[in-house]
C-alpha positions as YAML, in Angstrom:
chain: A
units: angstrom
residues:
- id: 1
  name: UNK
  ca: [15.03, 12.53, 4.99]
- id: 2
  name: UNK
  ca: [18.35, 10.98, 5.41]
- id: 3
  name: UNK
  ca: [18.00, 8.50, 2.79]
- id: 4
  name: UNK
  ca: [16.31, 10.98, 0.58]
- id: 5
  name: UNK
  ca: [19.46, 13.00, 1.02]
- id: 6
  name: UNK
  ca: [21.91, 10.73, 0.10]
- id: 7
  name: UNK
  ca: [20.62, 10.43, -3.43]
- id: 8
  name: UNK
  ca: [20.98, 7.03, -4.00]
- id: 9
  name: UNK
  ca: [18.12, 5.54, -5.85]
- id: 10
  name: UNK
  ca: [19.27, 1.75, -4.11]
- id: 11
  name: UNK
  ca: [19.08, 2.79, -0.84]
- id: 12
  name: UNK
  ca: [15.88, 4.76, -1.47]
- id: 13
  name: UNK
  ca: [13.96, 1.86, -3.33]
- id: 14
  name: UNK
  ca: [15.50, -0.77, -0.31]
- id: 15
  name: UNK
  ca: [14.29, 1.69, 2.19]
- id: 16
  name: UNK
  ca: [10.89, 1.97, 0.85]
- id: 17
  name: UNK
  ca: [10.87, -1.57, 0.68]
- id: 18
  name: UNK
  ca: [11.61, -2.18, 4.00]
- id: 19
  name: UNK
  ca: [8.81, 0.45, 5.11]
- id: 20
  name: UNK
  ca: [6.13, -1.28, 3.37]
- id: 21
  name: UNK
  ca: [7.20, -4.72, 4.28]
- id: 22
  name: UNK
  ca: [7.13, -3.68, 8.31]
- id: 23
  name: UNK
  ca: [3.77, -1.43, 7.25]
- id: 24
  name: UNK
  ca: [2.03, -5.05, 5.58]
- id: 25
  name: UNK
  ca: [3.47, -7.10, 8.59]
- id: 26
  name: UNK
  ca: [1.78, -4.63, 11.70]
- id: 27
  name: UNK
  ca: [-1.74, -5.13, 9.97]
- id: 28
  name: UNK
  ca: [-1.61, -8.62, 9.36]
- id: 29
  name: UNK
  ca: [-0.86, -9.30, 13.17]
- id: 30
  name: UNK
  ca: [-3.54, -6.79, 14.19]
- id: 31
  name: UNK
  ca: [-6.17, -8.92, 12.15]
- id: 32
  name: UNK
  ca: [-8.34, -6.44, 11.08]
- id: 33
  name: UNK
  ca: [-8.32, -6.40, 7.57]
- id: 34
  name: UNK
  ca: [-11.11, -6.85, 5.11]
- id: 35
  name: UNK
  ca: [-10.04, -8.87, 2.85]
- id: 36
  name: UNK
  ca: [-12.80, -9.47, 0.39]
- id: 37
  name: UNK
  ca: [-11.99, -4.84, 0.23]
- id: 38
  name: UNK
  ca: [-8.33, -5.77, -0.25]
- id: 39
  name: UNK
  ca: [-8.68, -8.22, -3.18]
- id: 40
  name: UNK
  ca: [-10.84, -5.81, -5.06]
- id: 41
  name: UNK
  ca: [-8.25, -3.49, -5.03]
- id: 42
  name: UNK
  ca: [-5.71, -5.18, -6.31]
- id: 43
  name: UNK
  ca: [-7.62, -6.60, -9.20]
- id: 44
  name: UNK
  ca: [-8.25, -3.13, -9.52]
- id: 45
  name: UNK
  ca: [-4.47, -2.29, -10.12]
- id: 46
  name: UNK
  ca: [-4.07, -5.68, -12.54]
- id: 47
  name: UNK
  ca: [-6.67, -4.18, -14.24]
- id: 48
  name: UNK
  ca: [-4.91, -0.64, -14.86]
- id: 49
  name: UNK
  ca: [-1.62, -2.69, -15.96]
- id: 50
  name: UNK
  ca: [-3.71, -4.57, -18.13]
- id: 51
  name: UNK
  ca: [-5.17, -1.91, -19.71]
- id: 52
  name: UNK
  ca: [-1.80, -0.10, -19.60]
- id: 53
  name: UNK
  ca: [-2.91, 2.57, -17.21]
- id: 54
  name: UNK
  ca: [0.54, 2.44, -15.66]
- id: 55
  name: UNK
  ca: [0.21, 5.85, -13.93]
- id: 56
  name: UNK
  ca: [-3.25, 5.17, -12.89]
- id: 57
  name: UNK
  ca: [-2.54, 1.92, -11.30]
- id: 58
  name: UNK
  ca: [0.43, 3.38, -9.16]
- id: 59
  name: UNK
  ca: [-2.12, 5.65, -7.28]
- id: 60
  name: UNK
  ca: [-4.37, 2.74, -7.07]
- id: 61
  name: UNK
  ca: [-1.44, 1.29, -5.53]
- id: 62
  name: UNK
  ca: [-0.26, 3.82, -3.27]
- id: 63
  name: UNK
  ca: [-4.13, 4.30, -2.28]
- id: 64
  name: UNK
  ca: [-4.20, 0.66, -1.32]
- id: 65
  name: UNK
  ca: [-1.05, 0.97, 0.75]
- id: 66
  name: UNK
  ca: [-1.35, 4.06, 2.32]
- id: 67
  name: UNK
  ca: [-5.04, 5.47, 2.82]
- id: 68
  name: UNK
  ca: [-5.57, 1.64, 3.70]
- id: 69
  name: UNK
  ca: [-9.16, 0.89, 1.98]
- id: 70
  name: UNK
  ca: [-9.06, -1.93, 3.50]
- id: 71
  name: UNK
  ca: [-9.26, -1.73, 7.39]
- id: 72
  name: UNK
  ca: [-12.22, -3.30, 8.56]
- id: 73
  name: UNK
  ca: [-14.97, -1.01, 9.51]
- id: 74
  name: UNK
  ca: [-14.30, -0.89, 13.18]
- id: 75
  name: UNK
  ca: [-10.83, -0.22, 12.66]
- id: 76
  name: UNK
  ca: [-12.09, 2.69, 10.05]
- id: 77
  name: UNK
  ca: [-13.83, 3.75, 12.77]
- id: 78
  name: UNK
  ca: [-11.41, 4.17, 15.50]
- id: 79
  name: UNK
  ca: [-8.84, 6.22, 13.42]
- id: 80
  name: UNK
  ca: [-10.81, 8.70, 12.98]
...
């Protein structure tokens, strides 16, 4: 909310940056990704840019960050 605040569009986009880089790094050392799921999404995405589906491919993108599609089963599982 802070950074939101400031209105700054550098700090915002190096703040989101930083969030997603900590968010990739805590499920690659839990080890429970599916990563056959994971690839398939993002030739998913290239696909969208390719086709120039721009808005499209940015949910596809947030999707694949956020809802995480691809936890592995168990880990599906547990969180909910």
């Amino acid at each position: 909310m802070i950074v939101d605040a400031a209105q700054n569009r550098i700090l915002l986009r190096s703040w989101d940056s930083l969030a997603f880089e900590a968010l990739i790094q805590m499920r690659l050392m839990k080890g429970k990704l599916n990563l056959s799921q994971a690839q398939q999404a993002h030739w998913t995405i290239i696909e969208a840019l390719d086709e120039g589906q721009g808005a499209i491919a940015g949910r596809l993108l947030r999707k694949h960050i956020f809802d995480r599609p691809e936890a592995a089963p168990d880990e599906q599982a547990a969180s909910t």
